[in-house]
N, C-alpha and C positions, 0 to 999 in steps of 0.2 A: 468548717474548712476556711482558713486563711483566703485574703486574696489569692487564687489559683494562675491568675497571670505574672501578677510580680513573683511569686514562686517557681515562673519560669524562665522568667527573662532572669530574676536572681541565678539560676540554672547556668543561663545560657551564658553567661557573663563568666561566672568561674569554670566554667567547662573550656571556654575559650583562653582563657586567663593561662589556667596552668596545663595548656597544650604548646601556646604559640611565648609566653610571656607576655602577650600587647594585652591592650585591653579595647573591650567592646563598649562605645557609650549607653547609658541605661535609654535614652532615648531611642537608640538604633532598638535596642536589643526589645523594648516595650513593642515598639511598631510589626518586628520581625515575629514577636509571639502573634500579636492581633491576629495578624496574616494567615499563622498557623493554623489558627482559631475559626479563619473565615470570614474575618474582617479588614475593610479596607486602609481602615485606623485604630488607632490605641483609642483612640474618643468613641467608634464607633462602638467598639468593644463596650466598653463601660459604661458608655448608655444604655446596654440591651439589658431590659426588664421582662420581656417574656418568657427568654429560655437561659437563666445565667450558666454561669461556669460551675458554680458548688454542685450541680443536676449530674454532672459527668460521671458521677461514681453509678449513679442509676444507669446510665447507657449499655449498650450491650455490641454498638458500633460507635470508631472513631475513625473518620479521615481526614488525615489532613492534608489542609490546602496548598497543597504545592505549587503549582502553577501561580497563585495570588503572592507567595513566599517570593518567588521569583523576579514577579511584576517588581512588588515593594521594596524588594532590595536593590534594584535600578533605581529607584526614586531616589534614595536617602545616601546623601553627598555625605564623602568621608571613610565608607565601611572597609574596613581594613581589603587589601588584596589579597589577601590571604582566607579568608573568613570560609568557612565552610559550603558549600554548594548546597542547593534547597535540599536535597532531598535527604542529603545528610543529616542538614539543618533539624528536616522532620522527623530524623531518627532517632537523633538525642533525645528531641524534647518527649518525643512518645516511650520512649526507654525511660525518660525520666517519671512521666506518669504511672506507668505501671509499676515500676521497682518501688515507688512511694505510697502505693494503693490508690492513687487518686481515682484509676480508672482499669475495672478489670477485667474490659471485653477485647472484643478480637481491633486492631489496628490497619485499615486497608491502606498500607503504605506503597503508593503507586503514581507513579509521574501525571496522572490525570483520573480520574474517576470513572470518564466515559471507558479508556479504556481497560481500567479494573474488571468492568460492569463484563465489555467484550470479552477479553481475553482470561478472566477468572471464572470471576462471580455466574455467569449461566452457564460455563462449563463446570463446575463444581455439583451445580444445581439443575444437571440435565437430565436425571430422572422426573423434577418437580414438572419439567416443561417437557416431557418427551409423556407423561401423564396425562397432561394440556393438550394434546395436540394427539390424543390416540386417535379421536372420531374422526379425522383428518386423513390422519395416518390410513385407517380402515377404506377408507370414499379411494385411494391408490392401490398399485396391483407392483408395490416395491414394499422392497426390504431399506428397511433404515440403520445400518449398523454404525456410522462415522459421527460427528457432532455436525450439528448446524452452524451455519458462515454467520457471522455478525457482523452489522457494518453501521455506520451514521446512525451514531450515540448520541441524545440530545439531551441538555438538561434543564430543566426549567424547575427555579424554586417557588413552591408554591407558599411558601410565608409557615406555614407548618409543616414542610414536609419537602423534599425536594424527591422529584421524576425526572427517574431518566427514559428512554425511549430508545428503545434498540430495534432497529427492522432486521431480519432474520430469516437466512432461503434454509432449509432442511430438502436437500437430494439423495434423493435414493436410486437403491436401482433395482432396474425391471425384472419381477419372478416370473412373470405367464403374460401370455395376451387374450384378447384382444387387451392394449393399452389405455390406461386411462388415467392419466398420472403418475410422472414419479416425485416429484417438487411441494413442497408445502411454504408460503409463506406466510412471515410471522411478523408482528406488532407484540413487540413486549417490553412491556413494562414496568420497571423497578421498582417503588418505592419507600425511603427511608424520612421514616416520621423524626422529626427533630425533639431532644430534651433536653439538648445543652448546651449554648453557643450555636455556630452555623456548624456545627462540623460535626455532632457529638448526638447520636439517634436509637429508638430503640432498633428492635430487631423489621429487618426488613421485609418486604411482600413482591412476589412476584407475579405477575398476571399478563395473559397471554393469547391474543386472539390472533385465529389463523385461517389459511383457507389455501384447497389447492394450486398451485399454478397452475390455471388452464391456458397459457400460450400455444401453448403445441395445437388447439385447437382452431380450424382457420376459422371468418368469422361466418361464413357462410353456414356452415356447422352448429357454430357458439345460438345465432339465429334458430334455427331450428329448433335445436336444445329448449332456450327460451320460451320457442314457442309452445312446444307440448305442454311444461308443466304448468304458463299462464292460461294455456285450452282446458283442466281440470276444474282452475277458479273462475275460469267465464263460466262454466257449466254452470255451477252455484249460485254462481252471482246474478246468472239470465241474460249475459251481453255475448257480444260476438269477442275471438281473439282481437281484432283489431281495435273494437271499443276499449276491449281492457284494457291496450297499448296507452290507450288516451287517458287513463288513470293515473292518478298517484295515491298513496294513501299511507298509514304507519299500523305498524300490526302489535298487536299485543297479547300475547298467552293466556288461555283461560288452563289454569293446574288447580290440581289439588295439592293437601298440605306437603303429598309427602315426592311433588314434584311432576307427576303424573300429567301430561299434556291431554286436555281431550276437547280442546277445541281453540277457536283465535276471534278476537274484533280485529275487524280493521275501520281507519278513521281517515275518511276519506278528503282531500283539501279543497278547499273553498273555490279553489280557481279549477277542478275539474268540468269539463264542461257538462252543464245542467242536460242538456238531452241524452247522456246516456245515465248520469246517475239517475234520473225519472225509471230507467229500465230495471235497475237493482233490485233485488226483492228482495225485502224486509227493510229496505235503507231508512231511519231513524231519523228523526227533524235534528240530530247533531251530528249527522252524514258517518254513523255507527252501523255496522252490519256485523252479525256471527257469523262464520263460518264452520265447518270442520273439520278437522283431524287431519282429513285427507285431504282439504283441499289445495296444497301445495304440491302433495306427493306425484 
């Protein structure tokens, strides 16, 4: 494949040419591709040796950078007044890709990404997450027929791969009582692995960790709750509820291959105070204990 940039900006130059007659300088027009690309310069661009531009036909997603399209075209003195608006801008050039073969996956042409993420992409994909979130679903005494709220979309590029971060209420409403939930909230998180330029990825992943909202519950309640199911693992463990309080520790599943939970370690921190771990039974010189199955239930 040719240079793919200059085969854009060459694009971008005569697409403007015989619209307006002016003409676009090849400077402006290199800089405004970069941007498209996901770079903050035409140099930046052409330095990138991990993910080039020729990978793009391999992709299976393309976004382009609108918002950075935007930035860059305020910077560069002289660009016709006329000149097309960003998102236009992204329209040709991604028309221009695909009608050329350069690239023949799906285009998420959207004024920002976070909000593609909200207002598309997990409503598209609300069976994937409405799967995610059954056991959730099941622990409430509601129906969920509507989509879930999406709100503060974050994205952080992680050098292979850019995440984005969407927090997420799913409400429902009440079928029977006594009540015990209708809200679910979510932590979900996007994925898209990069393979070509900043912009240009395989297929994405979605993954999605959740948990009831228990607000409605006051905390005097919440207390209680607490306390019964930490009174099953003091039982085990040989301490009182209130020693327990004074623990911490990190748990880890003992499964079998095919998934099957039937028991847990916990590891217990160093800054626990020593007179009640002395009380633990079977506690390990690496502050390791089994438990089982049931001892959280």
């Amino acid at each position: 494949m040719s240079d793919l940039s200059k085969l854009c900006a060459d694009h971008l130059r005569t697409t403007y040419t015989s619209q307006t007659s002016s003409k676009l300088k090849a400077s402006h027009a290199r800089e405004l591709v970069a941007a498209f690309f996901g770079y903050k310069s035409h140099a930046a661009l052409i330095a990138e040796k991990s993910y080039p531009l020729n990978k793009l036909e391999e992709a299976a997603i393309f976004v382009p950078d609108i918002p950075l399209i935007e930035h860059r075209r305020s910077c560069l003195l002289g660009l016709p007044e006329d000149f097309p608006e960003s998102r236009r801008l992204a329209q040709i050039l991604s028309t221009f890709l695909q009608e050329e073969e350069y690239f023949g996956g799906n285009v998420w042409l959207y004024d920002s990404l976070e909000t593609y993420v909200m207002e598309e992409l997990l409503i598209e994909n609300d069976d994937v997450i409405s799967n995610s979130i059954a056991g959730a679903m099941a622990e409430t005494n509601a129906e969920f027929t509507e989509f879930p709220y999406y709100e503060d979309a974050k994205i952080e590029d992680m050098g292979e791969a850019l995440e984005i971060s969407v927090f997420g209420r799913f409400q429902g409403t009440t079928i029977d009582k006594p009540f015990c939930g209708d809200t679910i909230d979510m932590d979900v998180k996007v994925t898209l692995p990069r393979i070509a330029g900043k912009r240009g990825f395989l297929d994405f992943d979605i993954d999605v960790g959740e948990a009831v909202n228990d607000d409605w519950v006051d905390s005097e309640l919440q207390k209680e709750i607490s306390y019964t199911v930490e009174s099953q693992l003091a039982n085990e463990l040989g301490v009182t509820n209130s020693e327990l309080e004074l623990l911490e520790w990190e748990t880890q599943e003992i499964a079998s291959n095919d998934g099957l939970i039937y028991g847990y370690i916990l590891t217990f921190y160093e800054n626990c105070p020593p007179e009640v771990l002395k009380k633990i039974k079977g506690l390990s010189k690496e502050l390791t204990v089994r438990v089982s199955v049931n001892a959280f239930q």
